[in-house]
C-alpha positions in Angstrom: 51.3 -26.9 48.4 54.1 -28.8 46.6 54.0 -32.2 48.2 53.2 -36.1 47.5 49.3 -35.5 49.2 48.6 -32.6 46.8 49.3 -34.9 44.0 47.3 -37.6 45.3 44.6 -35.6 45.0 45.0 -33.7 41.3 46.8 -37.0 39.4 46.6 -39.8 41.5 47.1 -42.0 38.6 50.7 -40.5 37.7 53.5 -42.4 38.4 55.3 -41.2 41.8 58.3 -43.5 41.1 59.3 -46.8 38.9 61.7 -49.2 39.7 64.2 -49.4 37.1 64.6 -52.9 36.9 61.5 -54.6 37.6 59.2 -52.3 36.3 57.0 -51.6 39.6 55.0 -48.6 39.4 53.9 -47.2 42.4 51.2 -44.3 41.6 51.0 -40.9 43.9 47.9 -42.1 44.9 49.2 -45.4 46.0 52.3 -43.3 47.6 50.0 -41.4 49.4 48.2 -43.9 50.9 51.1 -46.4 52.2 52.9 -43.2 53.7 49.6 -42.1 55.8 49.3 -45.7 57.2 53.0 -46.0 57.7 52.5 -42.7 59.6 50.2 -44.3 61.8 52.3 -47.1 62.3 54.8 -45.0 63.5 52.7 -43.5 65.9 51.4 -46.8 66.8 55.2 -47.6 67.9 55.6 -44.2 70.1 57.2 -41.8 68.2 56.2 -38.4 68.5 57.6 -35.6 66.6 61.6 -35.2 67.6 62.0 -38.5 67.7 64.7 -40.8 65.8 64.3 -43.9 63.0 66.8 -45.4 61.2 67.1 -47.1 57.6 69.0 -49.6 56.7 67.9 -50.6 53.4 69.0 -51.2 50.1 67.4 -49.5 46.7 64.2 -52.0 47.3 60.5 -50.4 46.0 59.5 -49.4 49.5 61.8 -47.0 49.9 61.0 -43.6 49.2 57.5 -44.8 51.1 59.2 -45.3 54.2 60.7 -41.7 54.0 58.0 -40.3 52.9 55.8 -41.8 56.1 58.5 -40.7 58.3 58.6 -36.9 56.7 55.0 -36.7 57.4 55.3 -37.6 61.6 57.5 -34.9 62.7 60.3 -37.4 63.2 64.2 -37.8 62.7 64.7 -40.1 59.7 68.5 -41.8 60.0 69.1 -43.4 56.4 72.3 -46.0 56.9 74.0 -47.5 54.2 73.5 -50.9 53.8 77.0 -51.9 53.5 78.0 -51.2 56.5 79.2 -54.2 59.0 76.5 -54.5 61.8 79.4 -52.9 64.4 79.4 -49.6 62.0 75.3 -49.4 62.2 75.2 -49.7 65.5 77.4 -46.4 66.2 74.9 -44.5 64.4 71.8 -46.1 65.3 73.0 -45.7 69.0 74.1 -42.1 68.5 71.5 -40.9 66.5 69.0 -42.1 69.1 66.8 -44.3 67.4 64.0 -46.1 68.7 63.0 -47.4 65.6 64.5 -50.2 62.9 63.1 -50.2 59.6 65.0 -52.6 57.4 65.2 -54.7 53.7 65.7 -58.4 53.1 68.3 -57.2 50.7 70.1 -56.0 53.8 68.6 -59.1 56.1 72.1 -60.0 57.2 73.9 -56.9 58.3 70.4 -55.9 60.4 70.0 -59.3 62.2 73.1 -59.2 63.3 72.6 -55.4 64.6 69.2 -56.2 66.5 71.1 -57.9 69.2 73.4 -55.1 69.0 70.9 -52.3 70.7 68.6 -54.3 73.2 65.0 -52.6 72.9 65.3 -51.6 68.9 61.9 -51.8 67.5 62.5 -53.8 64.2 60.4 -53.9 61.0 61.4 -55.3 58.0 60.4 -54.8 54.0 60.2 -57.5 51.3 59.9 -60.1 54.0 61.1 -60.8 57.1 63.3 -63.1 59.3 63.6 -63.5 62.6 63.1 -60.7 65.1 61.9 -58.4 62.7 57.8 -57.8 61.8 56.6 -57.3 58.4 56.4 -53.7 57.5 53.7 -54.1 54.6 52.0 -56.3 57.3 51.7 -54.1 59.7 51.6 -51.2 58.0 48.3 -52.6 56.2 46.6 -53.3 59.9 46.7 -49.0 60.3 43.9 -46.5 59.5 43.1 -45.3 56.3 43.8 -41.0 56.2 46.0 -38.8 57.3 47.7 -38.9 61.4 46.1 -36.3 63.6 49.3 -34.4 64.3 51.1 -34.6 60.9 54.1 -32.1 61.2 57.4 -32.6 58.6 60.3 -34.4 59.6 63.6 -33.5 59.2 66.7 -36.1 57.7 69.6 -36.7 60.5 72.2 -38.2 57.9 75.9 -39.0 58.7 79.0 -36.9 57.4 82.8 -37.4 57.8 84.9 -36.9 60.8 88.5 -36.5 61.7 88.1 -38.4 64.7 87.2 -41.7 62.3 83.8 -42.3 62.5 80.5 -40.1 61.3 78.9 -37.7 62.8 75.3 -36.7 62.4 74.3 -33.4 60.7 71.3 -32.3 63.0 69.3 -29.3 61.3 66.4 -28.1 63.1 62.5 -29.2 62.4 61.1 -27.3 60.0 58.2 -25.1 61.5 55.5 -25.1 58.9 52.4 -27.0 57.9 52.8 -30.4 56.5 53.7 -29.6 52.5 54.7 -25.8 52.9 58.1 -27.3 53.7 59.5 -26.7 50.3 63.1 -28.3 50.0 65.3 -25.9 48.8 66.4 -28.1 46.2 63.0 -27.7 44.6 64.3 -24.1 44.1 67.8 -24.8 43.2 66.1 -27.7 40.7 64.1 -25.1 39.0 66.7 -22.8 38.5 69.8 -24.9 37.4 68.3 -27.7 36.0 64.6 -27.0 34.7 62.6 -28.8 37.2 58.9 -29.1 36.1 55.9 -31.1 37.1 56.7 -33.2 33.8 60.2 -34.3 34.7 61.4 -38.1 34.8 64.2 -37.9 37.3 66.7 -41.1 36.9 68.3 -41.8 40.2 71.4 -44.6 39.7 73.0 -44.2 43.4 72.1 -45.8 46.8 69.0 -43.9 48.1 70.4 -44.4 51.5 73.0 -41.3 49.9 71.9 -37.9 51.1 71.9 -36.0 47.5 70.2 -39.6 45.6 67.8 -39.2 48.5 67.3 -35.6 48.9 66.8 -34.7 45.1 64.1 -38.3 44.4 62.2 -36.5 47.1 62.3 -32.9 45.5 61.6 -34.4 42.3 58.1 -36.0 44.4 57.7 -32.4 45.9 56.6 -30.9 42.1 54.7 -33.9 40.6 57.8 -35.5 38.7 58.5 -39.2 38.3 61.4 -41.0 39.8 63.2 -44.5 38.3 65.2 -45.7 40.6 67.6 -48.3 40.0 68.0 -51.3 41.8 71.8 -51.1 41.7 73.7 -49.2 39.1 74.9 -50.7 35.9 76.4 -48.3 32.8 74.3 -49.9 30.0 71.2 -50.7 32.1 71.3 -46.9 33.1 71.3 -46.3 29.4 68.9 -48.6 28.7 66.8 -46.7 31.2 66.8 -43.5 29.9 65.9 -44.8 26.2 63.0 -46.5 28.0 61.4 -44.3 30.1 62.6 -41.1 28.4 64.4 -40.0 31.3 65.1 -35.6 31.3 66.7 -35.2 34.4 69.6 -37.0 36.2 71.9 -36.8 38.8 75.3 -38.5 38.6 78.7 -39.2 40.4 82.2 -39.2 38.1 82.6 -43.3 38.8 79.1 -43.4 36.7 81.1 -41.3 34.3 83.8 -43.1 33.9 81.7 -46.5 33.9 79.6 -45.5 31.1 82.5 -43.8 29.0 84.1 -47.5 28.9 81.3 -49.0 27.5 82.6 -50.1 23.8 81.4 -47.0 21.6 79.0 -49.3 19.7 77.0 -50.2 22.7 76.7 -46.5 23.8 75.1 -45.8 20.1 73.1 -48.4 20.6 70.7 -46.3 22.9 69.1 -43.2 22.2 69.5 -40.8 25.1 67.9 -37.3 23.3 65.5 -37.2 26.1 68.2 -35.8 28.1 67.2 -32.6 28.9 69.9 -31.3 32.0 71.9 -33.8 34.2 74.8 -32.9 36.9 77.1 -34.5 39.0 78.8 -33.9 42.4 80.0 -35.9 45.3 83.5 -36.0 44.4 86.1 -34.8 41.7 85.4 -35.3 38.3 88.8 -35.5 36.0 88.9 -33.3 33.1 89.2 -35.5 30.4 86.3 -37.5 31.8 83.9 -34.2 32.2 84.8 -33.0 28.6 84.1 -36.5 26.8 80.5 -36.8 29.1 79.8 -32.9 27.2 80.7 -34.3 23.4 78.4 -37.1 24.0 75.5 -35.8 25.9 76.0 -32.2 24.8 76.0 -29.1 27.3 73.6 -30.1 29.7 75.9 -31.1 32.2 75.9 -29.4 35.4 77.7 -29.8 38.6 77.4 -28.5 42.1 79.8 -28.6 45.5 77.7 -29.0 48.8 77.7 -31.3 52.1 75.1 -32.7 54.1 75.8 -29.5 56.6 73.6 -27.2 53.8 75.7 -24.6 54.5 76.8 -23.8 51.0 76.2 -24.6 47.6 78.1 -23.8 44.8 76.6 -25.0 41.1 78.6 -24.3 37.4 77.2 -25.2 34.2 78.8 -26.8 31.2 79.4 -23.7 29.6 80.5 -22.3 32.2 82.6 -25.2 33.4 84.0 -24.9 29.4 85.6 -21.6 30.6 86.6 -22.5 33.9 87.6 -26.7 33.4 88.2 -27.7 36.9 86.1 -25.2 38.8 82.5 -26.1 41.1 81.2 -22.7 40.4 79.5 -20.0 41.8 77.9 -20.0 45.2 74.2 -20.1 45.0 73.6 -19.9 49.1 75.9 -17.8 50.6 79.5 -16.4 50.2 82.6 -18.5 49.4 85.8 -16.9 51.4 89.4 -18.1 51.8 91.1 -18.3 54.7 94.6 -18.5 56.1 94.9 -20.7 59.5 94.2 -17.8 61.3 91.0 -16.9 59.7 92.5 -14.5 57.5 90.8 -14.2 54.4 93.0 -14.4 51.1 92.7 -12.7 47.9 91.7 -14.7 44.6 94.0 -17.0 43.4 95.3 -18.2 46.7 95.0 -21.4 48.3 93.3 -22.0 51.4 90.4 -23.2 53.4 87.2 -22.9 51.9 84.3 -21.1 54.1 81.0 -20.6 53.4 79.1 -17.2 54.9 75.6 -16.2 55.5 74.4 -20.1 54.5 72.4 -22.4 56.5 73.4 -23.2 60.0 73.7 -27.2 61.5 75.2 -29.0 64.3 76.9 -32.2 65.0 75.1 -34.6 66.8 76.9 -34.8 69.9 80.0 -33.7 69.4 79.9 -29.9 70.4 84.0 -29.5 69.5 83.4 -30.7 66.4 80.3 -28.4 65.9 82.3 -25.3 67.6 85.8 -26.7 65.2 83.4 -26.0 61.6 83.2 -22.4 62.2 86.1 -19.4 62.6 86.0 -16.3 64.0 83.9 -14.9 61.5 81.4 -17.1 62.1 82.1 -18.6 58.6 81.4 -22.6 58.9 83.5 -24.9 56.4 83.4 -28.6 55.3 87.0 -28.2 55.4 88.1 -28.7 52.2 90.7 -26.5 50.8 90.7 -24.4 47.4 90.9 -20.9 45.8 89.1 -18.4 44.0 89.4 -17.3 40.8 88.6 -13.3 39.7 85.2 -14.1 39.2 84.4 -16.3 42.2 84.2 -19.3 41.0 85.9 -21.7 43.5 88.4 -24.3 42.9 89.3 -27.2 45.2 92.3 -28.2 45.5 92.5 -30.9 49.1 90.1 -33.3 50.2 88.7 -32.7 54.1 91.2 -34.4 56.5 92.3 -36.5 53.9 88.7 -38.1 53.2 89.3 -40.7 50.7 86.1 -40.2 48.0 86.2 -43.7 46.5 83.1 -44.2 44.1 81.4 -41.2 45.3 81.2 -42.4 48.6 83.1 -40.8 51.6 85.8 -43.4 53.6 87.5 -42.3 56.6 90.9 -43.0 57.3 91.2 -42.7 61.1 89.3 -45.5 61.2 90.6 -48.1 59.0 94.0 -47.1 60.7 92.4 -47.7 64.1 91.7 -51.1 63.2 94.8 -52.1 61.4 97.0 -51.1 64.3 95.3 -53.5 67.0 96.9 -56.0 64.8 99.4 -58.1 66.7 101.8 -57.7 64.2 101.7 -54.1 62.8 103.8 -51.3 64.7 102.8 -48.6 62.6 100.3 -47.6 60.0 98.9 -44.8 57.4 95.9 -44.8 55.4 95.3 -42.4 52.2 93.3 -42.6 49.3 95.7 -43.4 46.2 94.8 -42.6 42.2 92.0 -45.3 40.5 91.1 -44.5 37.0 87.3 -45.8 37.9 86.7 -45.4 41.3 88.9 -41.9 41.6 90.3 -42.7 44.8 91.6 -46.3 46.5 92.1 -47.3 50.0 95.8 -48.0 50.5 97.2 -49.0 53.7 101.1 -48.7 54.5 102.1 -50.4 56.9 104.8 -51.0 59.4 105.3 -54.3 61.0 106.7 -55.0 63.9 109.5 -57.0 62.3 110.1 -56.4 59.0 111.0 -59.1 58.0 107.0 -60.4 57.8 106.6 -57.8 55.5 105.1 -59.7 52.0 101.9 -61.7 50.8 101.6 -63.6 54.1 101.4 -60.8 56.1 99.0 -58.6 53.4 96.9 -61.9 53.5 96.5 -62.0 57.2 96.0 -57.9 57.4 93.4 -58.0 54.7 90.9 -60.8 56.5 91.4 -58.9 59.6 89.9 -55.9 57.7 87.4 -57.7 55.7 86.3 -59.5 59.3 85.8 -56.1 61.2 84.8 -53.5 58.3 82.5 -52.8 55.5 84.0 -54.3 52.2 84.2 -50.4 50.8 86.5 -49.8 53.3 89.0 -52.6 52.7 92.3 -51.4 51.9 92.7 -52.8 47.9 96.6 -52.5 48.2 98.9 -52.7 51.2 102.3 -51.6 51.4 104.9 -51.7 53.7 107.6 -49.7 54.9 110.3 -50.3 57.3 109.4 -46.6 59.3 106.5 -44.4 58.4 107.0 -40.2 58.6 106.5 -39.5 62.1 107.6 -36.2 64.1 108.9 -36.8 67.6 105.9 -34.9 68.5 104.0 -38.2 67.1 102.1 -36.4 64.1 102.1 -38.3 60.6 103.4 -36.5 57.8 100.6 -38.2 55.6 100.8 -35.0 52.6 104.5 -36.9 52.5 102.7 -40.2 51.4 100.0 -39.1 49.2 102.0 -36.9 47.6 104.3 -39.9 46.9 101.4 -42.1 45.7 100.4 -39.3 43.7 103.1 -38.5 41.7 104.1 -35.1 42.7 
């Protein structure tokens, strides 16, 4: 068994996780016993095993408890970011169908203004509580002692991109095995790419409510490791955290990259980082300068991998190997890459098209059969929809982002949706949204923007558009520069030439 209860039992006093900033320790044994009576907590609020929860909680120590009560009931686990407004959680707490609310003060605001939001929510809340909400510790204290009579494993129901604007939920199937011989594949992967062992200290920098942050803390817990989580992500603290607690293993995104690569060079000598044994990065494009500097200064023990929520794919490339292919995401570990014209054609290597992954795992979008039916060709091949090629070798190259996703940070932003908003505007006639070149964050939200009369266009106007955003949407979302333009590229058919504008903002 390769699970959190096993190593209750054979090191209870090893550290499951410590919070990076604070210094909290929470044991496996301690872990272990919050997550059986939060299990029973959960059953003592009516969920039974196919049933739905959501979290909306920032990086706060009771995190990976939560989760790791949840995994042991059999249940749906919905992890929300905690930046969203309370309008955005409530499309996913409604359409993920959860009964359940299990919230953090640090995200107090944003989840008392969703309970009104979704009349019969069961709320709990962690590191206090204010109105509306019970105390979690509080109530998960009152429970019994032991494991639930029906433990089965859960399964995660987190959020991807969709054209339409708005997320949709990657449902995979329970898993069908005893509590703890649910080995996540990353365990596997871990082992094989990155030297997972039972001795690991796994430093996690990212949101926890992120599926990969997430997904690989809890593999880490699978064999034994130890996690440090940090509060919120800072380039010397994370450095500071690694000469501390002797971190081996970490997982990254290019904005950490870039963040810690600005640090003057004297305060990145400063800390001694030889613990290092294998870190990697994914979630969005890493620029080529930026990957080459992280390998002089760390060494070649940077890895990197391409994959989506979906799990139907998963392409990994080391740093030597990302030496004699710069710009590549590898080699598929999980199934077969192929490259396909529109008609589901597949090309030969070196040609650009969309990328498919065959023979991986299968998934579905909650609710939205189209989009479900729209992933997949004729082959049966499903795709995240980016585009790219393939070099002699196989190892893929991408070369688009999916529907013009803007990947600001790491994090995914959808365009759609920001455009929804900014057309209900009284005075804007037309608008575009695309993700335009930063040098930290990779990608920035731009808005161009037609207004009804032109001559509004300047500061006033930009003024009045960007309250109206930060009043409706999540401050990640917030177009940082707005333009305007006196028509945008429309064909009479009504479809927006938006390659015209990136390409524009883009330089090519």
């Amino acid at each position: 068994m390769l699970h959190p209860v096993r190593h209750a039992a054979t090191m209870p006093d090893k550290p499951a996780y410590i919070m990076a900033g604070s210094g909290e320790t929470v044991t496996y044994a301690e872990l272990n016993v919050r997550a059986d009576r939060g299990a029973w907590l959960l059953r003592s609020l009516g969920l039974r095993r196919g049933d739905g929860i959501a979290v909306l909680m920032d990086n706060s120590p009771r995190y990976l408890e939560v989760v790791w009560a949840a995994e042991r009931t059999g249940v749906y686990c919905t992890c929300i970011s905690s930046k969203l407004t309370a309008r955005e959680a409530e499309y996913i707490v409604r359409d993920g169908d959860c009964r359940v609310l299990i919230a953090s003060a640090g995200a107090a605001a944003t989840a008392a203004a969703l309970l009104p939001l979704v009349p019969g929510l069961q709320a709990l809340m962690v590191d206090g509580a204010v109105e509306g909400f019970d105390s979690y510790e509080a109530a998960r204290d009152r429970q019994p002692a032991g494991p639930i009579t029906d433990p089965s494993p859960g399964q995660f129901m987190l959020y991807s991109s969709g054209t339409t604007g708005v997320p949709k939920g990657v449902r995979h199937p329970l898993p069908e095995e005893p509590l703890g011989e649910n080995t996540s594949t990353l365990v596997t992967l871990g082992k094989a790419l990155y030297g997972f062992a039972s001795d690991m200290i796994y430093l996690s920098p990212a949101p926890l409510y992120h599926a990969a942050p997430l997904r690989w803390s809890m593999a880490v817990q699978q064999l034994g490791g130890t996690v440090i989580v940090m509060e919120r992500f800072d380039p010397q603290a994370a450095l500071a955290a690694i000469e501390r607690y002797k971190v081996t293993h970490a997982q990254w995104v290019p904005t950490h990259f870039v963040r810690l690569l600005k640090l003057p060079e004297a305060v990145r000598a400063r800390y001694d980082v030889s613990s290092l044994r294998s870190v990697w990065h994914a979630a969005a494009p890493c620029p080529v300068p930026v990957k080459r500097a992280m390998i002089e200064w760390w060494g070649p023990i940077i890895g990197e991998y391409y994959a989506g929520t979906e799990g139907n794919g998963f392409t990994a490339i080391s740093s030597a190997e990302w030496l004699a292919h710069p710009g590549s995401v590898g080699r598929n570990l999980t199934a077969t890459t192929r490259i396909c014209d529109e008609e589901g054609n597949e090309l030969p290597p070196r040609s650009e098209g969309t990328v498919y992954f065959d023979g991986g795992g299968t998934f579905t979008y909650h609710n939205d059969p189209d989009k479900t039916a729209a992933a997949a060709n004729r082959h049966g091949w499903t795709t995240l929809g980016d585009v790219g090629w393939l070099d002699e070798e196989g190892y893929l190259y991408l070369t688009d982002r999916k529907s013009f996703t803007i990947i600001s940070g790491g994090v995914n932003i959808y365009p759609a949706e920001i455009e929804n908003l900014l057309v209900t505007h009284p005075d804007v006639a037309d608008v575009a949204v695309i993700g335009g070149p930063h040098d930290e964050m990779g990608e920035e939200v731009i808005a161009i923007v037609q207004p009804r009369d032109m001559a509004d266009a300047g500061p006033a106007l930009a003024a009045a558009l960007d309250a109206f955003a930060r009043a409706n949407l999540s401050h990640v979302k917030v177009p940082r520069r707005i333009d305007f333009r006196a028509e945008l590229p429309r064909h009479d058919t009504g479809k927006l030439y938006k390659r015209v504008l990136r390409d524009e903002y883009w330089g090519k």
